[in-house]
N, C-alpha and C positions, 0 to 999 in steps of 0.2 A: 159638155164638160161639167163636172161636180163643184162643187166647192173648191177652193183655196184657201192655203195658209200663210202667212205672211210671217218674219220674224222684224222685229224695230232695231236697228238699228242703233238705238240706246242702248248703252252698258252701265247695265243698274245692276248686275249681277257681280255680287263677291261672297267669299266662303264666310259661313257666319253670320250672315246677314236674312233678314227673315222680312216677307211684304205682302202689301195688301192696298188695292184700292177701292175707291167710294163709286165705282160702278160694278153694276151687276151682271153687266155683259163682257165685261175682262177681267181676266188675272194674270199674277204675274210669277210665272214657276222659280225655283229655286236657285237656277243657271240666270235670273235676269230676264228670262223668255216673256212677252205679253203675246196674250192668246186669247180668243174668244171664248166663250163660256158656251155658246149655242150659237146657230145658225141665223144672222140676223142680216136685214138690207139696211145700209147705214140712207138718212133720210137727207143729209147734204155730203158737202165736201171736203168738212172735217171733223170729228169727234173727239172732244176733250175732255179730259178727265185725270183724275190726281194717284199718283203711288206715291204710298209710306214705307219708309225701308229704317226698320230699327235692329241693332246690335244687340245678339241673347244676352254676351256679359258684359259689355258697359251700360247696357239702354238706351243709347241715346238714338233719337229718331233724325230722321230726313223725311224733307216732303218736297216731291215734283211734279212740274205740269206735264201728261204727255198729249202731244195734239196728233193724232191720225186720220195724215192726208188719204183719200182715195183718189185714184187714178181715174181720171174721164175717156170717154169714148169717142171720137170725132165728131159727133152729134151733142148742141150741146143744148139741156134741159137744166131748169131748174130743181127738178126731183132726181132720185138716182132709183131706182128698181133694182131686183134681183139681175134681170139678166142687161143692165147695164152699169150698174155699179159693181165692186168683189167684196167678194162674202168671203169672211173671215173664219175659218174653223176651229176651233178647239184642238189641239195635239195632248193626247194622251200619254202618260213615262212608256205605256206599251205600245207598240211597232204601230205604225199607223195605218189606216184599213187601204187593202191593196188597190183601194180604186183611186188613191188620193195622191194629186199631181200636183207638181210641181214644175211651173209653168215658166219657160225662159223669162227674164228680164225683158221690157219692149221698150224702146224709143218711141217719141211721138215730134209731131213738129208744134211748134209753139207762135201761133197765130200766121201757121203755114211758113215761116222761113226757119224756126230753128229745134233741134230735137233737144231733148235733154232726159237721163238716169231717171225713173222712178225712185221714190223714196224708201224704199221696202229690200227685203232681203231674204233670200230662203231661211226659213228659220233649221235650225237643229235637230236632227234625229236621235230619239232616245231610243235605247237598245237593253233589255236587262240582260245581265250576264249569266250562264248557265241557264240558258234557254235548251228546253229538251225539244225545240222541233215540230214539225220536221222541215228540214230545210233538203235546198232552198229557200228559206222564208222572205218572201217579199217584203219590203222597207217602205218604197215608194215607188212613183212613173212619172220620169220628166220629160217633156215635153217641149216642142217647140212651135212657136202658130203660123212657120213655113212649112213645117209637115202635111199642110192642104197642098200646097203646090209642088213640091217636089220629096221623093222620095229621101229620107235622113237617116244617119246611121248614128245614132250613141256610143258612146264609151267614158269611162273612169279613167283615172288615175291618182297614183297618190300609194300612203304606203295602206297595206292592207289590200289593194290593187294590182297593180303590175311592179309594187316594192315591196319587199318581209315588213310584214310575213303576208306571205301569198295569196292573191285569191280569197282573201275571204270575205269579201265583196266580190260581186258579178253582177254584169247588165247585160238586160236583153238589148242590142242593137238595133232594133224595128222597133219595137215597142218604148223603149226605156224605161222597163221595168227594174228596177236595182233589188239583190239580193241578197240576204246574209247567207253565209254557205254554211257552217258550221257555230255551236255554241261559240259564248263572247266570256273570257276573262278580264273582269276591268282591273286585277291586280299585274295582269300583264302590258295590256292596255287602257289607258282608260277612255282615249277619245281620237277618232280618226278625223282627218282631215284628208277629204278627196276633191277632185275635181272633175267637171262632167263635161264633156266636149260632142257638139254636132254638125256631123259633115254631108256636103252631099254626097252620091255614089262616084265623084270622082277624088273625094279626099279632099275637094275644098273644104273650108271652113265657113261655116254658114252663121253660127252663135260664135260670141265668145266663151270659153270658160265660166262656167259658174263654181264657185265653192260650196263641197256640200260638210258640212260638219256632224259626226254622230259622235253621239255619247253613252257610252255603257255604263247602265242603271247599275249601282252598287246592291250585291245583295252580302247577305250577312253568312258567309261560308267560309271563315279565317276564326281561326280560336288566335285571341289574345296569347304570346312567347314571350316568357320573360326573357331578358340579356343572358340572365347565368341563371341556372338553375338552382346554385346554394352561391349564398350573400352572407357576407363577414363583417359584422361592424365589432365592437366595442361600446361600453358604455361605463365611465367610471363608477368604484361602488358608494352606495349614500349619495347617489345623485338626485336631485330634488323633481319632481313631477313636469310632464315638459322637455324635459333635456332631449336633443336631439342626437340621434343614435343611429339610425343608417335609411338608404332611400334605396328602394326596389323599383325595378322600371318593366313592364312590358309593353310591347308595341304591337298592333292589330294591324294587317294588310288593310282591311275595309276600309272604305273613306272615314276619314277623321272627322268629316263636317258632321255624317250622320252619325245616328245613332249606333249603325254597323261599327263603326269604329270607335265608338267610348267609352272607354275601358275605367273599370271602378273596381278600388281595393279593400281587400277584409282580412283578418286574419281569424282563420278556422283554430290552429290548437295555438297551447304554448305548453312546451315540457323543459323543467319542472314546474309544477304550478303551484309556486316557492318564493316569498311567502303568501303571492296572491294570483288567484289563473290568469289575472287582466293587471299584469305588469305594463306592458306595452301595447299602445295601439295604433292606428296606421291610419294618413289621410288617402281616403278612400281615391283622390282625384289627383295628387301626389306621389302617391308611397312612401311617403315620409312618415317614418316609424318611429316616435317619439316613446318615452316611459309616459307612466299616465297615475304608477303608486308610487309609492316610495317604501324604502325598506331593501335595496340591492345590498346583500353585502356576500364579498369575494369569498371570504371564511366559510359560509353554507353553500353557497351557490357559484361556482365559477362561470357555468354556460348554460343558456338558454337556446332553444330550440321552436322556432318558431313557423309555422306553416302559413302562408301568406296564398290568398284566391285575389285572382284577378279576372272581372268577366265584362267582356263587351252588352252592349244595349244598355250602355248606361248604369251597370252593375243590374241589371233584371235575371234572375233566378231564373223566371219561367223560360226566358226565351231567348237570351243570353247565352253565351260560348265562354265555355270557361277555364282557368289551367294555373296549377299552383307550382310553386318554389317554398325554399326552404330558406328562412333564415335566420345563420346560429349566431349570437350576440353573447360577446363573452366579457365580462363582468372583471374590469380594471384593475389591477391591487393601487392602493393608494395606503400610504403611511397612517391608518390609523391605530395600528397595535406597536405601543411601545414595547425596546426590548425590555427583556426583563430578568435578572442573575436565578439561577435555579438555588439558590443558597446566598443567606445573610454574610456567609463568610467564608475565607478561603485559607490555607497556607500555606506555605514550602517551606524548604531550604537550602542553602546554596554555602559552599566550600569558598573560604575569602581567596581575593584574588581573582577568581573568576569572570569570564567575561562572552558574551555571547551565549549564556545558557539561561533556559529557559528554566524559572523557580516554581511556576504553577497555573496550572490552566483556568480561565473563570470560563465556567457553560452559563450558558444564558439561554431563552427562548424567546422568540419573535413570530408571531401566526401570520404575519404578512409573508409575499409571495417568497417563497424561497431564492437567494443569487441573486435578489435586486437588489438597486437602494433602500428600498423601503425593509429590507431584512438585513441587508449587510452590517454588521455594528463597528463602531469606531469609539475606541476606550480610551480611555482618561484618565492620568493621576490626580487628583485634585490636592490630594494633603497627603504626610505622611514622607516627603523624598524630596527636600529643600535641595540637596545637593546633585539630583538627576542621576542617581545609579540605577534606574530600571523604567524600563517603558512596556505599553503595554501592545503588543500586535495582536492582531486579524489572522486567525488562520483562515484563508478563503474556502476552506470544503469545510471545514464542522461551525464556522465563526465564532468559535470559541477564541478567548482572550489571551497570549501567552506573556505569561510577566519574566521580563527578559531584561537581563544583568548588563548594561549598555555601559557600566562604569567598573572597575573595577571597587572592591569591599573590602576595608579593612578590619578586620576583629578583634583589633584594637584599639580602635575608634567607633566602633558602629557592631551588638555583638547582635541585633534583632532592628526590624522595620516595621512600622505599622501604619500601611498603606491604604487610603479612601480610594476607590473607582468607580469611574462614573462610568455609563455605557448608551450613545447613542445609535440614531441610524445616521448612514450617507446621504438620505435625503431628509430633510424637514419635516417634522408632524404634521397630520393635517390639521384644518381648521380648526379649533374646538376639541381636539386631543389635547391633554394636559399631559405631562410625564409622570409617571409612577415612580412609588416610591423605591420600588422591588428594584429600579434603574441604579442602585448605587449600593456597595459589597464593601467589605473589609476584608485586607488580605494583611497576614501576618506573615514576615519573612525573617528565617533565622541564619545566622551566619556561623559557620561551622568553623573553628579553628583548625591552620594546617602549621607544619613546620617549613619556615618560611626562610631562605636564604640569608646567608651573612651579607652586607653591603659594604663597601668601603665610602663612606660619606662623600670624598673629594676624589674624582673619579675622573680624570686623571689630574693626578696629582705631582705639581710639578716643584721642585728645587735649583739651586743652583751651587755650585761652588767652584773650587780650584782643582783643575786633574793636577796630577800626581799625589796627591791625601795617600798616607800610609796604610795598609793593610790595618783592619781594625777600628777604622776610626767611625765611628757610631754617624748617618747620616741623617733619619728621622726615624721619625715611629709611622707606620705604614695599619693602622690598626681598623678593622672593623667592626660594624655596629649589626647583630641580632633583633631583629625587631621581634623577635618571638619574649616578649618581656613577661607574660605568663609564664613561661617553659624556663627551669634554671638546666643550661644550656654554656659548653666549654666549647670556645670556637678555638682551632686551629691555623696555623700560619703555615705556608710552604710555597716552593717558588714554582711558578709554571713559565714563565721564560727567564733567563737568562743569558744569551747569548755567546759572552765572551765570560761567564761564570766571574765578575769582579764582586757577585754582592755575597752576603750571608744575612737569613730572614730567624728572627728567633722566632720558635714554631707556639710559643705563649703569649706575647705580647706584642708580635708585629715589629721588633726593633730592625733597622737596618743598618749595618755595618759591609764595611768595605773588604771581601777578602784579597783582593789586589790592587795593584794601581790604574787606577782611573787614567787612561790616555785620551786626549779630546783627538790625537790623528789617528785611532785606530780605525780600522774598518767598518765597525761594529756603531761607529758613529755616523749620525746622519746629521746634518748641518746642527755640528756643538752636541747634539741630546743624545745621549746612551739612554735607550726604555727598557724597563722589565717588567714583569708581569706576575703578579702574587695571588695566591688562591686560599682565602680564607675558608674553612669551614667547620659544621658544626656537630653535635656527638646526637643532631636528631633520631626520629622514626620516623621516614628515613631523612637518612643524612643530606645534609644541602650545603651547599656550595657557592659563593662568590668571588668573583675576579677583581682585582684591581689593577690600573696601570700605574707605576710609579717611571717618569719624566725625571732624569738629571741633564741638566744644563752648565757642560762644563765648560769654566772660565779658562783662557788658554794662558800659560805660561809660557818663559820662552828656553821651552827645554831641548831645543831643537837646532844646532848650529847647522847655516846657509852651506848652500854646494853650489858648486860652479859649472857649468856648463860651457861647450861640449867638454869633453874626457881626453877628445881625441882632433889634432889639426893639423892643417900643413899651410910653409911657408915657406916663400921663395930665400934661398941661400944669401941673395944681395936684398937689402933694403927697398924696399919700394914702397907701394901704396898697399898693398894688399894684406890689410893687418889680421890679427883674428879678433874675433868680435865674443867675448867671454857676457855670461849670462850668470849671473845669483839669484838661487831660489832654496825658497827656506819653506817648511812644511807650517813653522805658527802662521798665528795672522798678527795681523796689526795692534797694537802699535810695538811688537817682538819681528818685524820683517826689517826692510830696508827703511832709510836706506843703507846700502851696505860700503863698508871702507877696504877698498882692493888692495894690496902691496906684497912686494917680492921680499924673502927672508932674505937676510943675511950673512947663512950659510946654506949651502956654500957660496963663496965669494964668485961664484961664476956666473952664478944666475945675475946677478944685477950687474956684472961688466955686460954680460952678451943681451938681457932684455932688459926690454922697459915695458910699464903698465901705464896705461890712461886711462881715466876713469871720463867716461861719456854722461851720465848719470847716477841717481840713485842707483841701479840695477845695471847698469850694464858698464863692460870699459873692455879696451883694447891692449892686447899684448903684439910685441912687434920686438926687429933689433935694431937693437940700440951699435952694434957694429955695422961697419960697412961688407964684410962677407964672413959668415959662416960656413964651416965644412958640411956639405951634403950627409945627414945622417939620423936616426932619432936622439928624441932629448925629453927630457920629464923635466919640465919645467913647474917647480910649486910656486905654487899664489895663496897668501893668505885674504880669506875674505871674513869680516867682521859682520855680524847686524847691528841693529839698533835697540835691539832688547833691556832689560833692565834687571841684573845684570848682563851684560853685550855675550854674545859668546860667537868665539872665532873658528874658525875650519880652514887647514892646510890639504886643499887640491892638487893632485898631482896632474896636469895637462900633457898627455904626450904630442909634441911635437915632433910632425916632419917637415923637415930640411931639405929639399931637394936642389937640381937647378931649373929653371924656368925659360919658356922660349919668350920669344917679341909680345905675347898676349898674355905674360904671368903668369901662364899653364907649366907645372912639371911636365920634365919630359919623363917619358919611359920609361928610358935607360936612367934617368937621376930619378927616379920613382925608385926603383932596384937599388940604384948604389943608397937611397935613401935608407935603404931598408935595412943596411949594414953589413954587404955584401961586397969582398975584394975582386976585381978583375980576376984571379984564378978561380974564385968559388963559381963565378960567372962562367968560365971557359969550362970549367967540369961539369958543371951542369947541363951546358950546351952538348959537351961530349956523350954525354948519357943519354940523354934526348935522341941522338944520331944513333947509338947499338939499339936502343930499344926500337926505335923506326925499323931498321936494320934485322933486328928478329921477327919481328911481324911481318917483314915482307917478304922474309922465308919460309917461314910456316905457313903463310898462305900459297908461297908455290908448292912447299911438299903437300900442301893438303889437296889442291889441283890436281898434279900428277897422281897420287894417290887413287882420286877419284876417276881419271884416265883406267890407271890400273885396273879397278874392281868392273869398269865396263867393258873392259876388251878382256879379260881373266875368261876360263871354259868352265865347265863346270867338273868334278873329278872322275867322273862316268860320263861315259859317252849317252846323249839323252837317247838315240835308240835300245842300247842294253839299260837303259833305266826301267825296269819292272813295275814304279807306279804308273807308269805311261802306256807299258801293257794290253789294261783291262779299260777300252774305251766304252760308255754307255750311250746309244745311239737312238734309245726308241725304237728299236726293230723287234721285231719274233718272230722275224722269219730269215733265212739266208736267200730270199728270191724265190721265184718262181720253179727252179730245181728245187730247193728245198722245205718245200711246202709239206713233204710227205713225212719229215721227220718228229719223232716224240719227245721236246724238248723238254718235259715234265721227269721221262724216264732220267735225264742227263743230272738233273737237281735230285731226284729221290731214285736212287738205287735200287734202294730197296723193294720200292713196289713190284720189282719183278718177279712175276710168280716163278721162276725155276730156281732163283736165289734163296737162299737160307736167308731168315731174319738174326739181325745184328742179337747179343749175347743181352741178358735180362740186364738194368741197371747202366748200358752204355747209350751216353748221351751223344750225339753229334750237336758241336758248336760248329765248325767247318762249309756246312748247307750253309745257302741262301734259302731264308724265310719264305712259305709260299705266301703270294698277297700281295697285293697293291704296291709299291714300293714309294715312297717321297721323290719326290721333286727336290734336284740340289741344283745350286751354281757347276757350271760343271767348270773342273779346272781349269788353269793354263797347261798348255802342252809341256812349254817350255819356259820355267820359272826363272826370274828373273837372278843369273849366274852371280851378281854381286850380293845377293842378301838369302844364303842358303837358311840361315836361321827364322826369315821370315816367312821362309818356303816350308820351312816342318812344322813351324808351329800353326800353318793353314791348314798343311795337308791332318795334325792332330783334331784339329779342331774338327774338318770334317768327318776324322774316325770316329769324334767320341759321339757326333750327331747323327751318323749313319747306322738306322737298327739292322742292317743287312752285315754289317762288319763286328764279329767277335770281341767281347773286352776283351783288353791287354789285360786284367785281373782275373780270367778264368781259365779252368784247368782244360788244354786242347790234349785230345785224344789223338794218338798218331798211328793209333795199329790198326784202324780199318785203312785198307786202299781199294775201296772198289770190289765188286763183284762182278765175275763170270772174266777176269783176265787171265790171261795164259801166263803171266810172268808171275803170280803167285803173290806171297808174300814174304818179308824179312822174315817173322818169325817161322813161316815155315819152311823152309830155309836153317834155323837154326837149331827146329826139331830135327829136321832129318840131316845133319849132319854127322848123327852120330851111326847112320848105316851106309848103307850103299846106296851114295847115290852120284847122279853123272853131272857132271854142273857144265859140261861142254858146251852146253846149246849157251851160253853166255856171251859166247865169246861171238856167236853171231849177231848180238847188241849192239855192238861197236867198242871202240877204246876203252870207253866208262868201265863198261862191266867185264871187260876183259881181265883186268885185274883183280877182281873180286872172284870169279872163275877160275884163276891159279891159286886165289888163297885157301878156296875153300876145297878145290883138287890137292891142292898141296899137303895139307893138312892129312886128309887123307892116307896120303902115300905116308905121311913122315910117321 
């Protein structure tokens, strides 16, 4: 057996961390590992010696003892040899040479009764990654020191083993030889952890498990990736040297401990290179890209364009991996350019009166950002418009200033303005900007005279007096005021309402007089106020016009004598309770109303034998009789009723009164309703009689009209409906007569004519008589037999269908009657009445029948005679 490597147990290993000790026959690797330096025979049975472990970037050190034990032999000497003490060998970052084993763990017994762990441990296998081969490439051969006595089989496990990724370790089984299979990615992996297991040939387990750890050496085959490829910071302008402005990041796969992974930054351009090429620089270990001159301003320079390297090995050029990005830094507006008026002075003019119109724009200029605060201007009146008729707005797209009439102007009062404007930004100057002077304008605004309506000062204008004033009587002066007091100017007077036409307006001086009598109950009044409405105006260019309301408030007098209520009553014939209940009302008001004094006249002497009046209240009183019975009848009973007016005035009501007789409940009857009415027992019986004829004729006439209607359904019609000729010609849908008469030309039967042995009809004769050739309409088809009581509703159907059926001849056209057909034996009239004047036989007639039998002797007769 060769040599052995041992790893300790101690964990002195952390990333960052860097060591060294004060012997010359160990060191201590980078993972923590203590290893030999050469091949040596330790001369007892412990070796001590010290490691320093200091931190690259804080410094600060540690110092520790490490003491290594060696393991004894069952033999025991004071000295230890090669081949009874273990030699320690040196492991290299490359693959360790294939003869080097790795030796199970042993128990021993401890002064014969007890065993106990060695203090030792396999140490770590170190693997470089992107190894070219050729593999299989051996690692190491572990071993076991019952492999003398009986045959052992090895195996792994773990991932990389018999877990993903697969296989990429293998062991020889007999040997225990462990293999790498394929190149090692330590960005995929960076360290496997397996386990080694040895059995005998029946699967027992002879070792326990050992752990073997490898580690893949880092090599430098990752180029430094920045996050984003272009980086966007900002930096405000006239920022002072320093100012922090944006951080770039790239990240390296390679281990970050080494050098493979430390990434260091520069920047290669800067465009523009405005007003200096080294505006900005970058911490190389950071990427924090600070300003570094000064001199940013947004006005010449907006954006910057900056190309940023980043390269592993510590930023090393020669041997370093390298890879750049872009980043554009764009340069802040910040408020240092005040605005500024393009002109010391401005002015307009504006029409008085006016309001919401704009008199004149101020332009200004501002070189900060366009649409910001820092450009948007916000204007000011300072002097110049004590009274606030104008302010100054923002147009938001040109930010020019619009000076706008928020007040109305009078040009009688005010005939020019002369306005100071001040003009800032929405946001605040910057530091150390002062405002310019250019920030403040004069605007001159002129006010244009117009011709301005008449007014009526008192508007509405109210009065009071007494209605009834006589036509004429003067009520005020109703006059307006021209405020056009430059302008000599004749205003007009005229009325624009008047309702109930009581006023007259003089069209010079506004006077108003009464041209009728004021009534406070007319219609035209609304609680006491008659209103009218006057329209003054003036003889401008052009003319203008003012309204006024003139309010009369009339005082009520008491011109109005009270009425009584109802008009009209009834009352039982005998005395009883059931009085009438009389009502006074009068159109004034108070204190011309009630309350009111009721009493019956004097004449005639009858009224006060037969009633009496009582008076219930103010307003109301009671009429009743004063007899024990009156006769059933009407009666006009007058009541004077009085008001309270000043002077009083009285009204003679006439109440008509019915008298009737009354049952048990005070109710007229009926019959004493009637006789009330002033009706004698005969006028009663005649009236009745009248009643009985007129029932009496109406119950006759609806029998004659019964029977009548009996009549007209069972009536025949005055032809018999088979000799009725419109019943005749039925239309059925056929054209044919059956199966017999299939062979017939029923075209020949409609047009005569077309026969070729026939002569054609005379030039200029029309047949109306045909039926049309062609399609025919579709009609309702009649009733057979029309309804025998309404013959007149029967011709005017059957008209209606002639005048719609184009197959039937107008009644307005001229029918032809001297064709009959062609190819008949019987001839025709007319010829017939040529040849009557020769010889001829007319015999054969009489074999016709009866008809033409007679026609046969006249025309034989003739003859002879």
């Amino acid at each position: 057996m060769k040599a052995e490597q041992v790893k300790f147990s101690s964990c002195l290993g952390t990333k960052g961390t860097q060591y060294e000790t004060n012997s010359v026959d160990f060191k201590v690797g980078a993972d923590g590992t203590v290893f030999a330096t050469r091949e040596l025979q330790v001369p007892s049975e412990q070796v001590t010696f010290t490691v320093t472990a200091w931190d690259s970037q804080t410094a600060k050190r540690w110092d520790a003892m490490v003491r290594l034990l060696v393991a004894q032999t069952s033999s025991s000497h004071s000295g230890h040899k090669a081949q009874k003490g273990k030699k320690i060998m040196a492991l290299d970052p490359s693959p360790p040479p294939k003869d080097t084993l790795l030796p199970w763990p042993q128990h021993q017994n401890s002064n014969g009764l007890r065993r106990r762990k060695r203090d030792w441990v396999i140490p770590p296998i170190n693997v470089p990654e992107n190894s070219r081969g050729p593999f299989p490439q051996q690692l190491v051969r572990i071993r076991s020191d019952k492999d003398n006595d009986i045959p052992i089989r090895y195996s792994i496990t773990g991932v990389g083993a018999d877990q993903p990724p697969m296989e990429v370790f293998s062991i020889d089984s007999m040997s225990g030889r462990m293999y790498v299979t394929r190149p090692m990615d330590r960005e995929e992996h960076a360290s496997y952890h397996l386990r080694a297991h040895a059995v005998d040939m029946n699967g027992n387990k002879v070792e326990n498990p050992i752990d073997l750890y490898i580690y893949v050496i880092d090599m430098n085959d990752n180029r430094p990736e920045f996050i984003n490829q272009v980086y966007n910071g900002s930096v405000d302008e006239g920022s002072k040297p320093g100012t922090y402005v944006m951080t770039v990041t790239a990240n390296d796969a390679d281990d970050s401990t080494t050098a493979n992974g430390m990434v260091r930054y520069r920047i290669l351009t800067q465009t523009p290179q405005s007003p200096s090429q080294n505006m900005f620089t970058i911490n190389s270990e950071t990427g924090d890209i600070v300003t570094v001159a000064a001199g940013l301003d947004r006005e010449k320079v907006q954006q910057y364009s900056v190309i940023v390297q980043a390269t592993d090995m510590e930023g090393n050029l020669n041997y370093g991996l390298s890879n750049t990005a872009t980043a554009i830094i764009t340069v802040t507006d910040v408020n240092d350019n005040p605005p500024e008026f393009t002109t010391s002075t401005f002015a307009g003019e504006v029409p008085e009166n006016r309001v919401e119109t704009v008199v004149a724009n101020l332009t200004v200029m501002d070189r900060d950002q366009p649409h910001s605060p820092n450009w948007n201007a916000v204007y000011r009146i300072i002097s110049g418009d004590p009274s606030g008729h104008f302010s100054v707005r923002t147009d938001p797209v040109t930010n020019e200033g619009m000076v706008t009439v928020v007040k109305a102007v009078d040009y009688e009062l005010n005939r020019a303005f002369m306005l100071t404007v001040m003009v800032s930004n929405q946001a605040p100057l910057a530091s150390g900007i002062q405002m310019s002077f250019q920030s403040t304008a004069g605007v001159t605004i002129s006010i244009m005279d117009i011709n301005e309506a008449p007014y009526f000062p008192s508007n509405h204008k109210l009065i009071r007096l007494e209605e009834g004033v006589p036509p004429g009587t003067v009520l005020t002066t109703f006059s307006a005021v021209d405020p056009d007091r430059f302008m000599q100017q004749a205003v007009r007077y005229s009325k624009l309402s008047d309702p109930a036409n009581w006023l007259h307006v003089n069209t010079t001086n506004g006077q108003i007089t009464t041209a009728a009598v004021l009534d406070r109950e007319s219609l035209y009044t609304k609680n006491n106020v008659y209103e009218a409405t006057f329209l003054a105006a003036d003889n401008g260019i052009p003319p203008a016009s003012g309204t006024g309301t003139l309010q009369i408030y009339l005082i009520d007098i008491n011109d109005n004598a009270p009425e009584l209520l109802p008009k009209e009553a009834q009352i039982c014939e005998k005395p009883n309770l059931n009085a009438i209940n009389i009502t006074a009302a009068d159109a004034d008001v108070d204190p011309n109303i009630g309350p009111y004094v009721f009493e019956l006249p004097f004449i005639p002497a009858a009224v006060r034998k037969n009633w009496t009046i009582t008076r219930l209240n103010g307003d109301y009183a009671q009429l009743s009789l004063r007899i024990l019975y009156l006769e059933a009848g009407m009666y006009d009973v007058p009541i004077i009723v009085t008001d309270s007016g000043n002077p009083p005035l009285s009204n003679t009501s006439i109440i008509k009164v019915k008298v009737c007789p009354c049952d048990d409940n005070g109710d007229c009857t009926t019959i004493g309703a009637v006789a009330a009415a002033g009706l004698g027992t005969g006028a009663i019986v005649a009236i009745l009689i009248c009643i009985l004829i007129l029932l009496t004729m109406v119950l006759l006439f609806v029998v004659w009209m019964k029977r009548r209607e009996k009549e007209r359904h069972t009536k025949q019609l005055l032809i018999d409906p088979e000799d009725d000729v419109r019943d005749n010609i039925l239309k059925y849908d056929e054209e044919g007569g059956g199966e017999e008469d299939q062979d017939y030309d029923l075209s020949q039967l409609q047009q005569p004519e077309a026969m070729g042995h026939v002569p054609s009809k005379a030039p200029g004769v029309r047949r109306v008589d045909e039926r049309p050739v062609g399609a025919e309409p579709q009609y309702p088809v009649r009733p057979v037999v029309p309804h025998p009581g309404d013959i007149g509703e029967f011709i005017n159907e059957g008209l209606r269908a002639a005048d719609n059926d184009p197959t039937a001849p107008p009644y307005d056209s001229l029918l032809v009657f001297d064709y009959e057909g062609s190819g008949s034996t019987a001839g025709s009239v007319s010829s017939l009445n040529s040849s009557s004047s020769g010889d001829q036989d007319y015999d054969y007639l009489n074999d016709w029948g009866p008809r033409f039998k007679k026609l046969a002797d006249m025309y034989g007769g003739g003859e002879e005679d």
